[in-house]
C-alpha positions in Angstrom: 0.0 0.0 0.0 2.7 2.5 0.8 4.6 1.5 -2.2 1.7 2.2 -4.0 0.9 5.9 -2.6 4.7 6.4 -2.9 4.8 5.4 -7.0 1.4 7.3 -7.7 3.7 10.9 -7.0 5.3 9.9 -10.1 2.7 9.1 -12.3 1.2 11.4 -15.1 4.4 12.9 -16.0 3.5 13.0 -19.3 1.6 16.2 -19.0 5.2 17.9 -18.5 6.6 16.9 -21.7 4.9 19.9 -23.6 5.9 22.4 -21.4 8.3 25.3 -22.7 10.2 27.3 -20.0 11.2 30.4 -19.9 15.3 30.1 -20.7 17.4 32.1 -22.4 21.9 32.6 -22.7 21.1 35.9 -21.0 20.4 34.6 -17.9 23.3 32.2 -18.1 25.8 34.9 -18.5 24.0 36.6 -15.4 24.5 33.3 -13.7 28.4 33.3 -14.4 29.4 36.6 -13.5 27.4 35.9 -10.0 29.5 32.6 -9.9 32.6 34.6 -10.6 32.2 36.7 -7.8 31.4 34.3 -5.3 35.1 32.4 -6.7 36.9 35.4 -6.1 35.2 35.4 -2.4 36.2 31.8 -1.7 39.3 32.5 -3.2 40.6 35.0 -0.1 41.6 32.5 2.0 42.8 29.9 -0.1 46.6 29.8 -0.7 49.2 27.9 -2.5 49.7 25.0 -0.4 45.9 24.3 -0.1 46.3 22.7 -3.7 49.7 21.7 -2.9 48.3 19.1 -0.6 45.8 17.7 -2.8 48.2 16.8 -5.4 50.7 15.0 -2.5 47.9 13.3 -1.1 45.8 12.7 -4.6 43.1 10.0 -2.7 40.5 12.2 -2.0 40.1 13.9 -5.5 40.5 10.4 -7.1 37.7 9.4 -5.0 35.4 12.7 -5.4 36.0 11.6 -9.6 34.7 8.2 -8.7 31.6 9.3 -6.9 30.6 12.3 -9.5 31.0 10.3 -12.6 30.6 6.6 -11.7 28.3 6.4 -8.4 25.8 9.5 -9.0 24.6 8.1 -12.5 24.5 4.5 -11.3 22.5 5.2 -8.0 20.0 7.8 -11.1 19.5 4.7 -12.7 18.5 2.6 -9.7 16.2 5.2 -9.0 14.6 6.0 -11.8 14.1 1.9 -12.0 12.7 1.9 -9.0 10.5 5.3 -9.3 9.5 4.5 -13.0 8.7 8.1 -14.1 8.2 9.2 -17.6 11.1 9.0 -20.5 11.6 12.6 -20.3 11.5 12.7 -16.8 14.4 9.6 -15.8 16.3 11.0 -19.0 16.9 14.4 -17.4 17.3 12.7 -13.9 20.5 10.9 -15.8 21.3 14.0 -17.9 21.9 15.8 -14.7 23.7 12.9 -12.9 26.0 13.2 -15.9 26.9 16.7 -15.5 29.8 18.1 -13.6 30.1 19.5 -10.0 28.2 23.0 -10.3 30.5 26.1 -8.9 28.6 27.0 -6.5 29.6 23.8 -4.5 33.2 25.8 -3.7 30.9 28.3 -2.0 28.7 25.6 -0.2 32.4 24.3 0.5 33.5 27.2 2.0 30.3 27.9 4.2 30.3 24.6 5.6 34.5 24.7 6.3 35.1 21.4 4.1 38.2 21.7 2.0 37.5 24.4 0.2 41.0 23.7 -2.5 39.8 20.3 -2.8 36.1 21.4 -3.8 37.9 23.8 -6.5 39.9 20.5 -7.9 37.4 18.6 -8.4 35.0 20.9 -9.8 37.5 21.6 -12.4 38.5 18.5 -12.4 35.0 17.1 -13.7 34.4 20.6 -15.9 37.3 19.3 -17.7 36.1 15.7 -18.0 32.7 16.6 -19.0 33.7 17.2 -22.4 33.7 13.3 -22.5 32.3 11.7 -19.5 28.8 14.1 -19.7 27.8 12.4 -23.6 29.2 8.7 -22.4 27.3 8.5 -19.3 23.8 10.1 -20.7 24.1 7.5 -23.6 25.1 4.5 -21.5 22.3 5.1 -18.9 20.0 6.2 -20.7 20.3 3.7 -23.5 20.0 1.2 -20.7 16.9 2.5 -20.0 15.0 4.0 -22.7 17.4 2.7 -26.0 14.5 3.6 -28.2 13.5 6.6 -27.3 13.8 9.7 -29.9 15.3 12.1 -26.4 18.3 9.7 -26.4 20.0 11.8 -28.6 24.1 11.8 -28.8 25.5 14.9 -26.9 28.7 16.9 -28.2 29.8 19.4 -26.0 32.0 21.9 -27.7 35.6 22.0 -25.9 36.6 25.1 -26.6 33.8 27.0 -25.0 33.7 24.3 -22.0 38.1 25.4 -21.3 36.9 29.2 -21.8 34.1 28.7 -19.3 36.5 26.9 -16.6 39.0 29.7 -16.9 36.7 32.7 -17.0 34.6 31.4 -14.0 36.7 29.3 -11.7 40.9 30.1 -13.3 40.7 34.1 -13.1 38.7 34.6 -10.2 40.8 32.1 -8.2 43.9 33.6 -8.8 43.0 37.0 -8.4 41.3 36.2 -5.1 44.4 34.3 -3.8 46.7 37.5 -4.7 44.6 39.5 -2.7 44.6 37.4 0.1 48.4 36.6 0.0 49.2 40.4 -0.7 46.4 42.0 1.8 46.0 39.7 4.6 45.0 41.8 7.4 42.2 44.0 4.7 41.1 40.8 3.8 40.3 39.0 7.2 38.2 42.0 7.9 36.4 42.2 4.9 36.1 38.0 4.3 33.1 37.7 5.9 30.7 40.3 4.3 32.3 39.1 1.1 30.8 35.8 1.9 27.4 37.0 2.8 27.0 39.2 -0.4 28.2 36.0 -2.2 25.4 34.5 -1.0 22.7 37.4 -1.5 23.9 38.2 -4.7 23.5 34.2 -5.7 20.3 33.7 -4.3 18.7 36.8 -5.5 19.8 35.8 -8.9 17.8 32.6 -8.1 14.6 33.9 -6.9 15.3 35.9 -10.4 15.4 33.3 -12.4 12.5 31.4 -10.8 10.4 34.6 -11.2 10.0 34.1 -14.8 8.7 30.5 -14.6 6.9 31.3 -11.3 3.4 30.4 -12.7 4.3 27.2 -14.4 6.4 25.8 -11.3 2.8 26.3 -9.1 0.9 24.4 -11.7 3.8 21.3 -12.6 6.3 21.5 -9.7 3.8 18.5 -7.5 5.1 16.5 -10.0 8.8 16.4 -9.9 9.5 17.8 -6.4 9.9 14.5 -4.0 11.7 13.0 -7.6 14.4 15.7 -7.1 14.5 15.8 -3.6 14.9 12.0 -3.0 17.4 12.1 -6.0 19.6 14.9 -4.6 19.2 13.5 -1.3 20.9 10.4 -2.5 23.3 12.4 -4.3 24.6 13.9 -0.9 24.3 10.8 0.7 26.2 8.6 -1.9 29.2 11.2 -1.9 29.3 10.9 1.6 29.1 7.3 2.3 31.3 6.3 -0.2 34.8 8.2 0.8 33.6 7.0 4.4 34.0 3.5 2.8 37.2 4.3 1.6 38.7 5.8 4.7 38.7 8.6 3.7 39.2 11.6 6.4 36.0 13.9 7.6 36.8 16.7 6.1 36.9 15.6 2.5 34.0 12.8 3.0 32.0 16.3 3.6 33.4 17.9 0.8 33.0 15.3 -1.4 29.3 14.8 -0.6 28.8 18.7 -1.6 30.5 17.9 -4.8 28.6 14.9 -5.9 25.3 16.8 -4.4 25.4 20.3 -6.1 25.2 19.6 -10.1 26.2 21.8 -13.6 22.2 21.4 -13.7 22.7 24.9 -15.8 24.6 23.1 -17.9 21.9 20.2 -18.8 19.7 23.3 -19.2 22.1 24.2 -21.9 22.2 21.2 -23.6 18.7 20.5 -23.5 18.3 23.9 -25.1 20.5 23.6 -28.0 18.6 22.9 -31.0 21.9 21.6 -32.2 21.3 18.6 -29.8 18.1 18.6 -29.0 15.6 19.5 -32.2 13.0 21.6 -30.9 10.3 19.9 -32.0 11.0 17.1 -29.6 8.8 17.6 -26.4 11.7 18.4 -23.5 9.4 19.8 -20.5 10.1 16.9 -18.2 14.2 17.0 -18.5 13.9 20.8 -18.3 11.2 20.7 -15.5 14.3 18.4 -13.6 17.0 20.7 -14.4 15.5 23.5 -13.8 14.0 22.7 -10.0 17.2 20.6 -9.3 19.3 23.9 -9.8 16.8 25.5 -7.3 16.8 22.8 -5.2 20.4 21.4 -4.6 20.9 25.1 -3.4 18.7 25.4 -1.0 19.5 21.6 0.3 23.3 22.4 0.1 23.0 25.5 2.1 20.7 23.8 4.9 24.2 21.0 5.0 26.7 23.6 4.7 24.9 25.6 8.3 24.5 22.0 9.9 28.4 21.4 9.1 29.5 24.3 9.7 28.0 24.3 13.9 30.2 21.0 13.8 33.7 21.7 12.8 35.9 18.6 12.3 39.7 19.2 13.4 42.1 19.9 10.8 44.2 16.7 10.1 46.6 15.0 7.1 43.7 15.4 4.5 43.7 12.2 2.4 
């Protein structure tokens, strides 16, 4: 009986698959510079040996590779077994399992006082590695579980704008925030903090921006998909925690890891699924934008509730591995 009441949230899907959201590159631009900022207000108290230590002690990043691009799609496809949504639906669940870390998670990183260096490796790590892991794991998935279906499309994500992207948004902000920090220590432990919080208002009021223009449509649809995105980005969290805690792997990371494998590139399945390149318009992509869209609302809102809880329990520093 329960299993019944729990599958009948995810029936009807259907109905999403003729939905057209409001999207446009304008508002990803707007997203990026807001990114940018809050990498340049991370980057304050990051220095040199930060990165150092991750590349003496390489475990940790091998593992947060592992649990982005091997665990996350696998546990999407259990899932979306088990849940049995629509096509469009489980194919933008496994689009945005196959996406890298999102930038934001060095922020969430930072608030929560995980290892904020090893957050930036590994979100550039998987940038990078999106140019090849993003199209095999959406066609390996997916094929697995709808091989037929005319949303499978193959995905080619251009690597030249994908290299500009990870230098613009995480390289130059980076560095110039670790000058600043190395050059003007004491102006920057008094000014970190409200650098920080405006991070954060200027990201979430870009959110509540964004969501504005699709306001109406998320009241009428968002019953549909919003225990699907919570249970899946709960098990996102979950799976990047448990697994470095398999692996031995110390506190610290295990947390940041879990934020990496949790917080998505959801704008960049957004992207894709709006590139008539990739996806011909006339194909009906509501339900994988309807699950894009709410999980880049969503993972931010979850990540920020871990990154508080975390933060009111620091772990002590150790050997990160």
């Amino acid at each position: 009986m329960q299993n019944h009441l729990l599958l009948s949230l995810f029936q009807n899907m259907e109905q999403l698959d003729s939905v057209r959201l409001n999207f446009s590159p304008g508002t990803v631009n707007i997203m990026n510079v807001a990114i940018a900022f809050i990498m340049f207000g991370v980057a304050l108290g990051i220095k040199p040996k930060h990165f150092k230590d991750v590349i003496m002690q390489p475990k940790s990043a091998i593992v947060g590779v592992i649990s982005q691009y091997f665990l996350l799609p696998a546990l999407t496809y259990l899932l979306v077994l088990i849940l049995k949504p629509s096509t469009a639906v489980a194919l933008g669940m496994i689009l945005v399992s196959a996406c890298p870390g999102g930038n934001v998670s060095n922020l969430i990183s930072s608030i929560s006082k995980s290892n904020v260096a090893l957050s930036i490796s590994l979100t550039a790590t998987t940038t990078v590695m999106s140019l090849f892991m993003t199209p095999l794991n959406f066609a390996f998935w997916g094929g697995l579980y709808a091989k037929h279906s005319p949303l499978l499309v193959p995905i080619t994500i251009e690597a030249g704008e994908m290299f500009r992207t990870v230098f613009i948004i995480l390289g130059i902000p980076v560095i110039l925030g670790m000058i600043v920090g190395i050059k003007f220590p004491v102006f920057v432990k008094k000014v970190e903090k409200y650098v920080q919080g405006i991070s954060i208002l200027f990201f979430v009021a870009f959110i509540v921006g964004a969501f504005a223009g699709n306001f109406s449509l998320f009241l009428k649809y968002i019953h549909l998909i919003f225990f699907i995105v919570l249970l899946h980005n709960g098990l996102a969290f979950l799976g990047g925690y448990l697994l470095p805690k398999a692996l031995k792997v110390t506190e610290i990371n295990c947390r940041t890891i879990s934020i990496e494998t949790g917080i998505q590139n959801s704008g960049l399945g957004l992207a894709l699924i709006f590139n008539p390149r990739i996806f011909p318009p006339e194909l009906e992509l509501g339900g994988m934008a309807f699950i894009a869209a709410w999980w880049g609302i969503w993972h931010i809102i979850a990540g920020l509730t871990l990154a508080f809880y975390w933060r009111r329990r620091p772990v002590k520093q150790t050997a990160t591995t």
